[in-house]
C-alpha positions as CSV (number, residue, x, y, z in Angstrom):
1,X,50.8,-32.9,74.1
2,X,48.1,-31.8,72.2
3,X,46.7,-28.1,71.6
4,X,47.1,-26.3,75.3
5,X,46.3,-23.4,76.9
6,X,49.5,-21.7,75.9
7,X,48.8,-22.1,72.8
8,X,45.9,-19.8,71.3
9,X,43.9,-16.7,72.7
10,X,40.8,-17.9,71.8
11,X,40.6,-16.0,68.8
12,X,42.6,-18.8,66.9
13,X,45.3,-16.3,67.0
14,X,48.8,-18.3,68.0
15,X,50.3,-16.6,71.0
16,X,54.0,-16.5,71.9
17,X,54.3,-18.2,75.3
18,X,56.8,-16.8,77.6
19,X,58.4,-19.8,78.1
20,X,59.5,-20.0,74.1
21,X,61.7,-17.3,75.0
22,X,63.4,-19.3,78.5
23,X,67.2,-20.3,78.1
24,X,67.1,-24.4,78.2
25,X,67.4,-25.1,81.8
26,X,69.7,-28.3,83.1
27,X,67.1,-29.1,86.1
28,X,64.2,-28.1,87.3
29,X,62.7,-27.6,90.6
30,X,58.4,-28.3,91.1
31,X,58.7,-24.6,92.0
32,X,60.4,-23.6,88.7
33,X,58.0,-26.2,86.8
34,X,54.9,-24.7,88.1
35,X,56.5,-20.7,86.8
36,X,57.1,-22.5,83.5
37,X,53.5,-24.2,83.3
38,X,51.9,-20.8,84.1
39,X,53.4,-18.5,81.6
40,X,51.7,-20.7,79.2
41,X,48.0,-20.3,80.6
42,X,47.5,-17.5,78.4
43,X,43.6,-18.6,79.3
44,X,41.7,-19.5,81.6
45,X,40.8,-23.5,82.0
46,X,38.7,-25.4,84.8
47,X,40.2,-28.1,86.6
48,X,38.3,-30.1,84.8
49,X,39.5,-28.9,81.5
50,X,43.1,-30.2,83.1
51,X,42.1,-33.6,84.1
52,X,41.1,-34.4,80.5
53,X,44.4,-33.3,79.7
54,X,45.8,-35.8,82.1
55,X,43.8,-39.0,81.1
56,X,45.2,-38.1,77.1
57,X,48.6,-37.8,78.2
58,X,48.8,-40.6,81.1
59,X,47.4,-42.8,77.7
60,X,50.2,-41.5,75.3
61,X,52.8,-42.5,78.5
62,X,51.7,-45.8,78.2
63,X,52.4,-46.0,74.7
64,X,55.2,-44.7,74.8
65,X,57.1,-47.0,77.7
66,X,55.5,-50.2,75.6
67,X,57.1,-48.8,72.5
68,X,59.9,-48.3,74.3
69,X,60.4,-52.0,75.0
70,X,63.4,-53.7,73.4
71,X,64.6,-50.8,71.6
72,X,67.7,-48.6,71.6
73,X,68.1,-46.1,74.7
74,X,67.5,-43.3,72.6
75,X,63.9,-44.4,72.7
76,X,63.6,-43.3,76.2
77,X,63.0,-39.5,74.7
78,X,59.8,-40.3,73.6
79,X,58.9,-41.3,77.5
80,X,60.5,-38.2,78.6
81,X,58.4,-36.1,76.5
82,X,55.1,-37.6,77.6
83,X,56.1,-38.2,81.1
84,X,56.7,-34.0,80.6
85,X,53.2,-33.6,79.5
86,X,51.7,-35.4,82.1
87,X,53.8,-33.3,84.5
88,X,52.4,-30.5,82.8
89,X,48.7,-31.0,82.6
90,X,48.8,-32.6,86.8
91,X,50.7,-29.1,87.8
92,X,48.1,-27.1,86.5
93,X,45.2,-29.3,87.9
94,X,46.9,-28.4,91.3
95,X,47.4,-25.2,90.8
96,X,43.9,-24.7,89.5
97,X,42.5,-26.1,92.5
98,X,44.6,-24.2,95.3
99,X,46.4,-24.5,98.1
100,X,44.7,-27.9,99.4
101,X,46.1,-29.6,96.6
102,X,49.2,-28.1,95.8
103,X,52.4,-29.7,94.6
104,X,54.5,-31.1,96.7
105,X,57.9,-28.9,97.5
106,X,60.4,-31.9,95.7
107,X,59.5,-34.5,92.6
108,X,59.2,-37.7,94.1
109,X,62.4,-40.3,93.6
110,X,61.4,-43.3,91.3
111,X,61.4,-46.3,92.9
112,X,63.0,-49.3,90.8
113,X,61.3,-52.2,89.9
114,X,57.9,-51.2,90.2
115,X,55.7,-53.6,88.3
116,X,54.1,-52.4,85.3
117,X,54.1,-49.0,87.0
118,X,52.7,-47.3,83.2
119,X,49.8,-49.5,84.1
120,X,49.3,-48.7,87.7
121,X,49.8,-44.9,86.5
122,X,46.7,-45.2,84.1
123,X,45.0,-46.6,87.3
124,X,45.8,-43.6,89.3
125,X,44.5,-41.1,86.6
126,X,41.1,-43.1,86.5
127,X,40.9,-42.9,90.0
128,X,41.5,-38.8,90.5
129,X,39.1,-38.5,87.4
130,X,36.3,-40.5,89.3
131,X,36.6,-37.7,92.2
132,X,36.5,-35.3,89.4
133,X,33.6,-36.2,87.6
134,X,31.9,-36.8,91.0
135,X,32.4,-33.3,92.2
136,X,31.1,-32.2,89.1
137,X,28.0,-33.7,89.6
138,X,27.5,-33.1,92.3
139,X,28.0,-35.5,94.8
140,X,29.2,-33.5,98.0
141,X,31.2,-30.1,97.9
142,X,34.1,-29.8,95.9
143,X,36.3,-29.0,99.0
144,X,35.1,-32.6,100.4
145,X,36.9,-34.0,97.2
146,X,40.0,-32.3,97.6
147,X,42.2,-34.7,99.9
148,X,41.0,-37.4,97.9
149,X,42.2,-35.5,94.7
150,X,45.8,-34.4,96.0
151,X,46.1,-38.3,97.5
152,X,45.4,-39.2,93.8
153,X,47.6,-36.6,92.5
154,X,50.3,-37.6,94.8
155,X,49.8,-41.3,93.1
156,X,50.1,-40.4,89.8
157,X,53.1,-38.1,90.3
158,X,54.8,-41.5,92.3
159,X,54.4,-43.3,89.4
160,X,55.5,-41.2,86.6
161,X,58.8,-41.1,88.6
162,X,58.3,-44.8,89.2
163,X,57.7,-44.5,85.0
164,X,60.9,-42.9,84.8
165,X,63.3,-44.6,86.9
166,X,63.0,-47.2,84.5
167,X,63.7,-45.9,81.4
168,X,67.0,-44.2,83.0
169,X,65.3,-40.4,83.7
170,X,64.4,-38.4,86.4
171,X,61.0,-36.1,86.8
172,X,63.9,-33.1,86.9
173,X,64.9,-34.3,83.3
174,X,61.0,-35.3,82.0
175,X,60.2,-31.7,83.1
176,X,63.1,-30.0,81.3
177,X,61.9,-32.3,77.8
178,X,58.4,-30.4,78.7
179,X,60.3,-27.4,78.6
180,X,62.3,-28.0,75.2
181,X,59.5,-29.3,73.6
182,X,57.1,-26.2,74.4
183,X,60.2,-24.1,73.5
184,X,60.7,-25.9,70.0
185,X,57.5,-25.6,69.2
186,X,56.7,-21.8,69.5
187,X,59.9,-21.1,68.0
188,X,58.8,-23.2,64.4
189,X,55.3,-21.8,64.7
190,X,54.0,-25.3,65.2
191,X,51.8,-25.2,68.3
192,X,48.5,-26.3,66.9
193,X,47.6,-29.4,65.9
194,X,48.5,-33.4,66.5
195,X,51.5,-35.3,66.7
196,X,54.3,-35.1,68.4
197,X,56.5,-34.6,65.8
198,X,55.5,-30.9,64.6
């Protein structure tokens, strides 16, 4: 995950997020996720702001899984940790946008053996950031878009479990790494910046 809103004032002043300070939960409910993802929106971003999120980090899942590939199970951190941040950036897209697209009550199950599903996932995030650059422009009302955009969203969270399943992991356990790694981070002082390995 790249610089987020958690992660400066907009001053360039580092802030402490809340969630540096959280004891390192087991599991996580969408419910406790979304608490976790809004003590770090120390400010204010657009929906839109959230979906560019989303295409970066759907990318860096990709890379990830086909790193992945043939290696030792350890590897399957690293798709944790950007499943996580995918997780992180679709939960605030919803929550931006309201009740008409709000998460759904339980993370979806993974279904095995889903073809490629790190491809069909980038799929889903093009397709959610078509609605969103055409209510941008536009088009029709941004309430026309929205059951196309939580259909979408629904998509891409089905696939990131689908994403998961295969590497042994859960959307529980991918949102827990989000946690960690957010956590690790404030406590070394390394928010800003690239890399995952800061």
């Amino acid at each position: 995950m790249k610089r987020g809103p958690c992660e400066e004032d907009g001053r360039g002043d580092e802030k402490r997020c809340p969630a540096a300070s959280m004891p390192t939960p087991q599991s996580l409910s969408v419910r406790e996720f979304e608490e976790h993802v809004r003590s770090c929106q120390l400010k204010k971003f657009g929906f839109d702001y959230y979906m560019h999120g989303l295409v970066e980090e759907a990318g860096e899942a990709f890379e990830a899984v086909r790193a992945s590939r043939g290696k030792a199970p350890e590897s399957c951190s690293q798709v944790a940790n950007e499943i996580g941040d995918v997780l992180w950036y679709a939960t605030s897209f919803s929550m931006e946008l309201g009740s008409s697209v709000q998460m759904p009550s339980e993370w979806p199950q993974g279904r095995a053996g889903t073809h490629e599903a790190e491809v069909r996932l980038l799929a889903a995030v093009a397709k959610l950031a078509g609605r969103v650059k055409k209510s941008l422009r536009g088009d029709k009302a941004l309430d026309e878009f929205l059951p196309a955009m939580r259909q979408y969203r629904d998509e891409v969270l089905q696939l990131c479990a689908d994403v998961a399943v295969a590497e042994g992991l859960t959307l529980q356990r991918c949102a827990v790494a989000n946690v960690i790694k957010l956590k690790g981070r404030f406590d070394r002082g390394s928010v800003q910046g690239d890399g995952d390995d800061r």
